[in-house]
LOSEDO-932492 format. One line per 5 residues: number of its first residue (from 1); for each residue x, y, z of C-alpha. Coordinates in nm, 2 decimals, always signed. Layout:
BEGIN
NUM	X:Y:Z; ...
END
This chain:
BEGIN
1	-14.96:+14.58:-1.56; -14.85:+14.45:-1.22; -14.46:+14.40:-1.25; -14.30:+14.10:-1.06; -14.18:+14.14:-0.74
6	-13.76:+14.16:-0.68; -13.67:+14.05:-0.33; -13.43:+14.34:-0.18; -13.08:+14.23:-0.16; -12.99:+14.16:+0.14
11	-12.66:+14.11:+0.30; -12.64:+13.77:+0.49; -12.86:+13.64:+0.19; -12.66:+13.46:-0.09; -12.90:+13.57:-0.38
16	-12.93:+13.43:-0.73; -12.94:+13.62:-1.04; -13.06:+13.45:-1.38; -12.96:+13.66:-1.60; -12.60:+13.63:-1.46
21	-12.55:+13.26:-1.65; -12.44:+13.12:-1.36; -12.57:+12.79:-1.28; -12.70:+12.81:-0.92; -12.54:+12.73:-0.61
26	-12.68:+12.51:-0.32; -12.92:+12.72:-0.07; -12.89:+13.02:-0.35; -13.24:+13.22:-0.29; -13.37:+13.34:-0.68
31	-13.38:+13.70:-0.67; -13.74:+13.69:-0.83; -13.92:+13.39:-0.69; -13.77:+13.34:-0.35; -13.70:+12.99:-0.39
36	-13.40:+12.83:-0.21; -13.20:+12.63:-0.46; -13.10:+12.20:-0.36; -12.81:+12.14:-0.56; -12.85:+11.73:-0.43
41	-13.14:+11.72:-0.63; -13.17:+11.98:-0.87; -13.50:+12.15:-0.74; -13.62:+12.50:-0.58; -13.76:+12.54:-0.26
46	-13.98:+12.78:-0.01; -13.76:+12.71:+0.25; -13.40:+12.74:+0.31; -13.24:+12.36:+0.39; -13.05:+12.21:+0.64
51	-12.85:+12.01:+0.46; -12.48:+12.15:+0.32; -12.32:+12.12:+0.02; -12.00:+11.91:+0.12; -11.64:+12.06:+0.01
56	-11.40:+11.78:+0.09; -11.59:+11.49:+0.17; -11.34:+11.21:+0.34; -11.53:+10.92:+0.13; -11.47:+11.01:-0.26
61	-11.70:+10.89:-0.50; -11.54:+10.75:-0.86; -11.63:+10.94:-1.16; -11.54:+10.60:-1.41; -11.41:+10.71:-1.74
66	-11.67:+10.45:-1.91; -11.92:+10.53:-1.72; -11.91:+10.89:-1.55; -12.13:+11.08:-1.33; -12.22:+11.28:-1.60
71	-12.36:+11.00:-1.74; -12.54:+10.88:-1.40; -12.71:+11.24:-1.37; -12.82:+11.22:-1.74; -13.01:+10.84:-1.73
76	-13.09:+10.88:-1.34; -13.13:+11.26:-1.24; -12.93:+11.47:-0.95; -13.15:+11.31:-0.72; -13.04:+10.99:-0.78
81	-12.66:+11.03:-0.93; -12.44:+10.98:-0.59; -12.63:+10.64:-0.48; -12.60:+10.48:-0.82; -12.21:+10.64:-0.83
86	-12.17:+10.46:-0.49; -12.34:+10.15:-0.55; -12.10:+10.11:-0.87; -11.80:+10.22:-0.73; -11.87:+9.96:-0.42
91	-11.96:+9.71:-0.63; -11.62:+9.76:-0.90; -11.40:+9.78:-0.53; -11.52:+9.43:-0.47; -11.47:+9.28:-0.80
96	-11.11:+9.41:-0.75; -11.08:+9.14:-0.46; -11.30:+8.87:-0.58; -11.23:+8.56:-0.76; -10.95:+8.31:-0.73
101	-10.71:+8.52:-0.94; -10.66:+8.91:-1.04; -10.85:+8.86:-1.39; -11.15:+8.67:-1.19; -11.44:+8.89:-1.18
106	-11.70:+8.72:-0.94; -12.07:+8.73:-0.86; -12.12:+8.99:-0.58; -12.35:+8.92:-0.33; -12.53:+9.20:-0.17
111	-12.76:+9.19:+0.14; -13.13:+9.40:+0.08; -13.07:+9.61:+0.32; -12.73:+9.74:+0.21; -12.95:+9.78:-0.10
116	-13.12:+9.98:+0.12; -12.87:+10.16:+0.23; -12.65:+10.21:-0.09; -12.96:+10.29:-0.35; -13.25:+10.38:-0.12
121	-13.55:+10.18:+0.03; -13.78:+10.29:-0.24; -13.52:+10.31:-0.55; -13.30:+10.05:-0.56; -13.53:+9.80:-0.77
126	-13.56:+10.07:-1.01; -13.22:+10.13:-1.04; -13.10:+9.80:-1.05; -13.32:+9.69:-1.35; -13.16:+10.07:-1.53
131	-12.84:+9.91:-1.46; -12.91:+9.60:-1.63; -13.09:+9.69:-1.90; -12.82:+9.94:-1.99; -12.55:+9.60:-1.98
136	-12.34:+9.81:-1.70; -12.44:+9.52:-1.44; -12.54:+9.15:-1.45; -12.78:+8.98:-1.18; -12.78:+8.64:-1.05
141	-13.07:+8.58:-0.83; -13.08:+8.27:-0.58; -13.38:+8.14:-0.37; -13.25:+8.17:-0.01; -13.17:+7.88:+0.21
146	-13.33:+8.02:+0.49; -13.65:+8.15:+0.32; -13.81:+8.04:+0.06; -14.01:+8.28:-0.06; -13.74:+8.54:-0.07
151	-13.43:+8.58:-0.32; -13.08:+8.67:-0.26; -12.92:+8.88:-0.53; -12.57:+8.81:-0.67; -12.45:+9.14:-0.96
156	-12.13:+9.14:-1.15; -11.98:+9.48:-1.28; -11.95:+9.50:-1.67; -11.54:+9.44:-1.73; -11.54:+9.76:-1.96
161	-11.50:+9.96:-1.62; -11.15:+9.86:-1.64; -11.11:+9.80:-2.02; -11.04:+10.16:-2.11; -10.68:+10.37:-2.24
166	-10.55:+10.59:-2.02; -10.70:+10.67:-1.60; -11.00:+10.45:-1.52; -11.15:+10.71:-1.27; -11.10:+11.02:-1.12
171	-11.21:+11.08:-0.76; -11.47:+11.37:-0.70; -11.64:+11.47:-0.34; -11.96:+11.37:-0.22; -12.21:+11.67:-0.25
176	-12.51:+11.54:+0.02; -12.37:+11.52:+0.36; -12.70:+11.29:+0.48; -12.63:+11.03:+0.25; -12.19:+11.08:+0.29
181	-12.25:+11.04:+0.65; -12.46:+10.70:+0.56; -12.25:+10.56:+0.37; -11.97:+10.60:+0.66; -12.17:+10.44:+0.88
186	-12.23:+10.17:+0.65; -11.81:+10.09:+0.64; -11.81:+10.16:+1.04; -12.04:+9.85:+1.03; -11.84:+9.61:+0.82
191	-11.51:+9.67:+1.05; -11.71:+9.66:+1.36; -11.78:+9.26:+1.29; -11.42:+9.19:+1.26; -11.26:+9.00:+1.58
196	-10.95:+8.82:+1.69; -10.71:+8.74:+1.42; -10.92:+8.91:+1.14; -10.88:+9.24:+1.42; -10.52:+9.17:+1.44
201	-10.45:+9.14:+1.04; -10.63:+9.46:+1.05; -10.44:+9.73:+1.23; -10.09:+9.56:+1.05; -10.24:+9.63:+0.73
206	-10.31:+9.98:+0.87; -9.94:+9.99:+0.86; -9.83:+9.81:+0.55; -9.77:+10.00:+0.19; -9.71:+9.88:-0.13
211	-9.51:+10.12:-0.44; -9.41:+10.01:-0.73; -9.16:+10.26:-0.93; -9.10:+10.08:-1.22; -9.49:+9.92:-1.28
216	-9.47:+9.86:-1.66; -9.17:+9.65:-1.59; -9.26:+9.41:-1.34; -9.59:+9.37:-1.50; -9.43:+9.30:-1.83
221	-9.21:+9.01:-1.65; -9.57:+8.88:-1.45; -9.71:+8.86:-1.83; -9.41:+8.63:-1.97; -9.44:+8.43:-1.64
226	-9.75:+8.36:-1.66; -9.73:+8.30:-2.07; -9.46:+8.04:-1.98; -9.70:+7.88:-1.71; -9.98:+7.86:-1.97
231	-9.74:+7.69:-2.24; -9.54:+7.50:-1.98; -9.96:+7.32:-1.89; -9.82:+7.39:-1.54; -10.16:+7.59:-1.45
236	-10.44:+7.41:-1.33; -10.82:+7.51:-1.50; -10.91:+7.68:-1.78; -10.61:+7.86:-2.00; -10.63:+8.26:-2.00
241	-10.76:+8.40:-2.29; -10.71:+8.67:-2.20; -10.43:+8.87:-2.48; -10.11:+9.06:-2.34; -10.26:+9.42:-2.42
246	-10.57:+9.32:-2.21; -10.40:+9.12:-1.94; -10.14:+9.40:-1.86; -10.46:+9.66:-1.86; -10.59:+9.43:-1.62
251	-10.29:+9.34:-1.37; -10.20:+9.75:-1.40; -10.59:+9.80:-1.28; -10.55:+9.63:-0.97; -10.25:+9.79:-0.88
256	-10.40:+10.12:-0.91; -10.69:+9.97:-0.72; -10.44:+9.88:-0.42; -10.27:+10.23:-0.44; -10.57:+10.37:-0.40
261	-10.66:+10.23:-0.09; -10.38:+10.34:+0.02; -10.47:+10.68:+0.00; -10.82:+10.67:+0.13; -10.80:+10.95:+0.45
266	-11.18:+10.77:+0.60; -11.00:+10.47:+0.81; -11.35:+10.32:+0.82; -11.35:+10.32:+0.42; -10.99:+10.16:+0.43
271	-11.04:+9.89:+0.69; -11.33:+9.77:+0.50; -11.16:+9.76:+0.18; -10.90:+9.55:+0.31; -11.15:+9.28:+0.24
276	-11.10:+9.05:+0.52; -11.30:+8.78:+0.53; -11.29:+8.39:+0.55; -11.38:+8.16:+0.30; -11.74:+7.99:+0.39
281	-11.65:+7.60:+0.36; -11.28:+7.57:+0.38; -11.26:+7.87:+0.62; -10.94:+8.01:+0.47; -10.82:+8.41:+0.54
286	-10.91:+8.59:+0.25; -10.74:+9.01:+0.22; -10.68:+9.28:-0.07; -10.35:+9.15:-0.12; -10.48:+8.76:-0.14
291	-10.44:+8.75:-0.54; -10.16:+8.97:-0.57; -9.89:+8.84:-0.82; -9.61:+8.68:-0.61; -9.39:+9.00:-0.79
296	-9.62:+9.23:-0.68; -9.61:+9.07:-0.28; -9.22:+9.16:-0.33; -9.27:+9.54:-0.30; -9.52:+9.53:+0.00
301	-9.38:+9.69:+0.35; -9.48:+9.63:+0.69; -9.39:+9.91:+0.91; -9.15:+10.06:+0.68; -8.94:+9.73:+0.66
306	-8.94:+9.48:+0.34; -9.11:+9.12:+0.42; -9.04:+8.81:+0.31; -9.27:+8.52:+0.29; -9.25:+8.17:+0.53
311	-9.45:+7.91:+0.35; -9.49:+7.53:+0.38; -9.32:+7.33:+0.11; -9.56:+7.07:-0.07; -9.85:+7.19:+0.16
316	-10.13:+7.08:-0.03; -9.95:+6.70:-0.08; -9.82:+6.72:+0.30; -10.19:+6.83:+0.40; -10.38:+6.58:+0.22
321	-10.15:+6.35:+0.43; -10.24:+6.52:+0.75; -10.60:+6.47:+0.59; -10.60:+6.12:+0.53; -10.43:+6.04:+0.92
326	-10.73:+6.20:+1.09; -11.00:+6.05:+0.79; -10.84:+5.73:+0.91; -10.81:+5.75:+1.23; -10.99:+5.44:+1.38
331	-11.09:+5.57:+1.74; -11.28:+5.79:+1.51; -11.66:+5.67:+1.47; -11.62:+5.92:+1.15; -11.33:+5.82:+1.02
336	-11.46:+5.74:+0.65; -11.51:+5.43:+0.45; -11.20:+5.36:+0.24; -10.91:+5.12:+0.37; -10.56:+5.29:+0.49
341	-10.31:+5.40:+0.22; -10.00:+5.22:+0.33; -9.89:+5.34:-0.02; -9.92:+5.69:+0.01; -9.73:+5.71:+0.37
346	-9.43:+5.49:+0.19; -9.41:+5.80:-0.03; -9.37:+6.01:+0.26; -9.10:+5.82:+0.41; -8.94:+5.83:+0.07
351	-8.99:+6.19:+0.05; -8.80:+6.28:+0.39; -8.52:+6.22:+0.16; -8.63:+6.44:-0.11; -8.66:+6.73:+0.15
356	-9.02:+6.66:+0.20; -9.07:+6.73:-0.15; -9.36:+6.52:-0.28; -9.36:+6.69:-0.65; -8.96:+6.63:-0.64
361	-9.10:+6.28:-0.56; -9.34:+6.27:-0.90; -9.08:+6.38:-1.10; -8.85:+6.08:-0.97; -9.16:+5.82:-1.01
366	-9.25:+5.97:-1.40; -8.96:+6.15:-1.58; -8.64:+5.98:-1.36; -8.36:+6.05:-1.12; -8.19:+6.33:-1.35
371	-8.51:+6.50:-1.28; -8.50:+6.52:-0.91; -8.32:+6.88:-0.86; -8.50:+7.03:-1.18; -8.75:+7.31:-1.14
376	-8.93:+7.29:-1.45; -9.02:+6.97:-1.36; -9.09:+7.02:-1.02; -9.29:+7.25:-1.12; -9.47:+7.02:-1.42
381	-9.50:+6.79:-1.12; -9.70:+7.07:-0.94; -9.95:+7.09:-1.19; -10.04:+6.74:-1.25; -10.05:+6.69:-0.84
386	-10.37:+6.90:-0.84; -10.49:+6.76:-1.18; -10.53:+6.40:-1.07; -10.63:+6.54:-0.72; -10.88:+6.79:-0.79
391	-11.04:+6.64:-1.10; -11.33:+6.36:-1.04; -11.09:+6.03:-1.03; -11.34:+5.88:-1.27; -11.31:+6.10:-1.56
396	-11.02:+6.03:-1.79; -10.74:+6.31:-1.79; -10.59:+6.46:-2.16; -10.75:+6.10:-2.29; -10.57:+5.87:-2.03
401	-10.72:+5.67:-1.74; -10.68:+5.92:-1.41; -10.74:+5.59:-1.24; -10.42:+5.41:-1.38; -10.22:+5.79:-1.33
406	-10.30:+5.81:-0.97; -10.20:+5.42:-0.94; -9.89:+5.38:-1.12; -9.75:+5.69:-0.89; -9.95:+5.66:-0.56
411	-10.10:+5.32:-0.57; -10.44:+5.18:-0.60; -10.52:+5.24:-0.22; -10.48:+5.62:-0.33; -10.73:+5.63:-0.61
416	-10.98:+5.41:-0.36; -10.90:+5.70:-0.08; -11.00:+5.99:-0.34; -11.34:+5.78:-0.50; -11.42:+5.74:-0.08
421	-11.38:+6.09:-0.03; -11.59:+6.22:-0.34; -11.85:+5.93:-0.25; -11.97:+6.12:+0.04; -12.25:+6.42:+0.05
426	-12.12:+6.69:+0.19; -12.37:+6.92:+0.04; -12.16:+7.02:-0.26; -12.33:+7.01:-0.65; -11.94:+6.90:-0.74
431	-11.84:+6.59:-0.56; -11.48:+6.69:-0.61; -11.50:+6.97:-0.38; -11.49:+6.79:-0.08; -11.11:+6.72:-0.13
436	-11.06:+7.06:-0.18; -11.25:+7.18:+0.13; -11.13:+6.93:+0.32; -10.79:+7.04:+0.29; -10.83:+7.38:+0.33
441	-10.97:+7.32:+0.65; -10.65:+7.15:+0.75; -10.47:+7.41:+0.61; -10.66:+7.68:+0.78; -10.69:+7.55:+1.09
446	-10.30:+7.49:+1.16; -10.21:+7.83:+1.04; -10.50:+7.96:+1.33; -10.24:+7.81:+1.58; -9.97:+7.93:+1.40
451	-10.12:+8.30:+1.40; -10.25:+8.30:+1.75; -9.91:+8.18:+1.84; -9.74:+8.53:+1.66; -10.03:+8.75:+1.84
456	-9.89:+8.64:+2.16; -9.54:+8.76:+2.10; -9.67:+9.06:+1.89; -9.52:+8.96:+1.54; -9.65:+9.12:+1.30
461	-9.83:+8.94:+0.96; -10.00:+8.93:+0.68; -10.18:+8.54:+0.58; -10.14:+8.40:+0.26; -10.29:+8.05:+0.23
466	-10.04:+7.83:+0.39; -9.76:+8.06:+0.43; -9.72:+8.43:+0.65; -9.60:+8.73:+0.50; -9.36:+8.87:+0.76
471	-9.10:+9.16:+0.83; -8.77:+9.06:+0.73; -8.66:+9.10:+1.13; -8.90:+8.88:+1.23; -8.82:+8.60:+0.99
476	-8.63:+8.40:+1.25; -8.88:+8.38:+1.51; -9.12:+8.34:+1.26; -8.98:+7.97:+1.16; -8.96:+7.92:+1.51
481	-9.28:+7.95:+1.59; -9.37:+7.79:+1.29; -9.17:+7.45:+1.38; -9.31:+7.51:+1.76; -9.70:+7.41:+1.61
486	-9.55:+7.17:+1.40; -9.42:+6.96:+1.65; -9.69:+7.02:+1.91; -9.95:+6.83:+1.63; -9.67:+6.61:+1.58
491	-9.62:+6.71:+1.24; -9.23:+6.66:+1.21; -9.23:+6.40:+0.95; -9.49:+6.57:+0.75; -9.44:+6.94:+0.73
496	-9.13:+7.15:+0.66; -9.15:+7.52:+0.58; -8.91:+7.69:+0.41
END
């Protein structure tokens, strides 16, 4: 009987034995076959390979405790495991951002060829229908608006990633450097598009930090403040649901979620996690730090030093006002349809006394004098502001006419202004979002001038809607510059910052 070969051990080979127990190592040659081992995929070769097993890759993939790599490697094979790790761990990095709020989890859209890129030209169908039919991903697909026979594909990460006792993920390296060196050039790309301010926002973020010692305390008082908001009505849109076990989880998640950026040694991988971006339609500046409770924005650092935040009082009131001069601007061939509203620039000139205040104003018109100076209702005020704004002015609000709300406090030539507004097709399935995008634009568009005005002096900032996060230094010329743009767009009877 012929006996099987055994190749001679030599010295510059690394040689694998069997019978040792040992699970083989990448490029390993079986002492009995000859094969060369691929750990990426799990197979034996004739041939030695090129490609290295990495030992500390700079871009970490996330081994989730609900749903570890393990379990990747198990439903999708070694081949497979790191692009559906990376694809999840992208998309769950997004979510973190997404939304209007921290417990918002959105639809993600995702171009076909960072499909490509992520899962593989030839996989990622495949994998994407796994994903779904295993409830650890949901798709939204969309016809494009561009082509009609093709789709563009929305997915939304299962909430149990972040629903789970204890560490959500731990961070393990990549083992394929091909596909680790794909996926770098993949962020490379993201923060190569950024310009101008976005560029700016950028490399201050580089230097800003945010630590929290004591966590579990300041989320437990961001829990009772927002409780109080949700019993108080003074929130706007559907009440959370959400209870106080799963809420902390939730606000403790995203902290971890900032932390770890922080962390991240690939600057490409950072930068693009920043998540700066700006809105589509009301072309707002849009960052990682965008949702962060105001409690949480207290801890954050720029260069070392503690900020502090210059913001507009009553912006969205003292926009809309800025709004309605331009939509009635009669030099303007596209002024609008509805007739002035003498009644709602009385209320301005009335509010110069109330330090510009129009919700200090409300709370004068509805509740009475004694209620001028009191937060609560200034802040009850707040609420119902955006409630007879943003809701359709011809549906009733809570059971009462919105109609006879907005005139007994603004006047009828308000309610006529908002129906004028919502009247015309700007392209929206929700009439009432033409207000809203409207006004962002105004918003967004002053604070450009404001920002370009800081990148000329180098000031440092981070954007937050309508106000600038700022080093505490900086404060003063902040406001000055602030005032400066206000005045230029003769805004001095209209806007006030704080």
């Amino acid at each position: 009987m012929n006996k099987k070969r055994e190749y001679k051990k030599r010295d510059n080979v690394d040689w694998y034995d069997k019978s040792s127990g040992i699970e083989a190592k990448h490029n390993q040659k079986d002492r009995v076959t000859g094969l060369y081992y691929n750990e990426i995929k799990g197979t034996w070769h004739s041939n030695r390979l090129g490609s290295f097993i990495l030992k500390d890759s700079s871009i970490k993939l996330y081994d989730f405790k609900f749903y570890g790599l393990m379990d990747i490697k198990n439903d999708f094979g070694l081949k497979l495991y790191e692009k559906v790790g990376m694809f999840i761990k992208i998309l769950y990095q997004k979510e973190m951002v997404s939304g209007n709020k921290v417990t918002d989890w959105d639809w993600i859209y995702w171009s076909r060829k960072d499909l490509d890129t992520v899962l593989g030209k030839h996989y990622w169908i495949g994998i994407i229908d796994k994903l779904i039919e295993k409830k650890l991903i949901k798709e939204d697909k969309k016809s494009s608006k561009y082509h009609v026979n093709k789709d563009v594909r929305y997915f939304m990460l299962d909430k149990g990633f972040i629903k789970v006792n204890g560490v959500l993920f731990k961070e393990v390296d990549f083992v394929s450097d091909s596909y680790h060196n794909r996926i770098k050039e993949l962020f490379k790309k993201v923060i190569k598009e950024r310009k101008g301010i976005l560029k700016y926002i950028e490399k201050v973020m580089d230097e800003s930090s945010l630590l929290i010692d004591e966590l579990d305390e300041v989320i437990n008082q961001i829990w009772l403040n927002k409780k109080a908001e949700i019993e108080s009505g003074d929130k706007l849109g559907k009440i959370e649901k959400l209870n106080e076990k799963e809420y902390k989880a939730i606000i403790k998640s995203y902290y971890e979620y900032l932390y770890a950026i922080q962390g991240i040694k690939e600057i490409n991988e950072r930068r693009a996690l920043y998540g700066l971006n700006r809105t589509k339609h009301g072309g707002r500046l849009m960052h990682m730090f965008s949702n962060a409770p105001k409690l949480f924005r207290k801890f954050l650092k720029i260069g070392g030093e503690e900020v502090v935040e210059i913001d507009i009082v009553s912006s969205q009131p003292s926009f809309l006002y800025v709004m309605m001069l331009r939509w009635y601007d009669f030099n303007n061939a596209n002024r609008g349809i509805a007739s002035k509203s003498i009644m709602y620039e009385e209320k301005f000139k009335l509010m110069a006394e109330i330090d510009k205040d129009l919700y200090k104003y409300m709370a004068l018109k509805v509740k009475g004098l004694k209620h001028i100076g009191d937060e609560k209702s200034r802040k009850e005020m707040k609420g119902l502001f955006f409630r007879l704004i943003f809701g359709n002015p011809r549906y009733k609000l809570k059971g009462e006419s919105r109609k006879d709300l907005i005139c007994k406090i603004f006047g009828l030539d308000m309610y006529e202004f908002l129906i004028a507004i919502s009247s015309v097709d700007m392209g929206y399935k929700k009439p009432t979002s033409n207000l809203a995008t409207l006004l962002q634009k105004e918003e967004s568009q002053f604070m450009d001038k404001v920002m370009d005005r800081l990148i000329l002096e180098k000031l440092n900032f981070i954007p937050l809607y309508d106000s600038l996060i700022v080093r505490r230094s900086d404060a003063d010329n902040v406001r000055r510059l602030f005032r400066a743009v206000i005045r230029d767009n003769n805004y001095g009877n209209i806007l006030k910052i704080k």
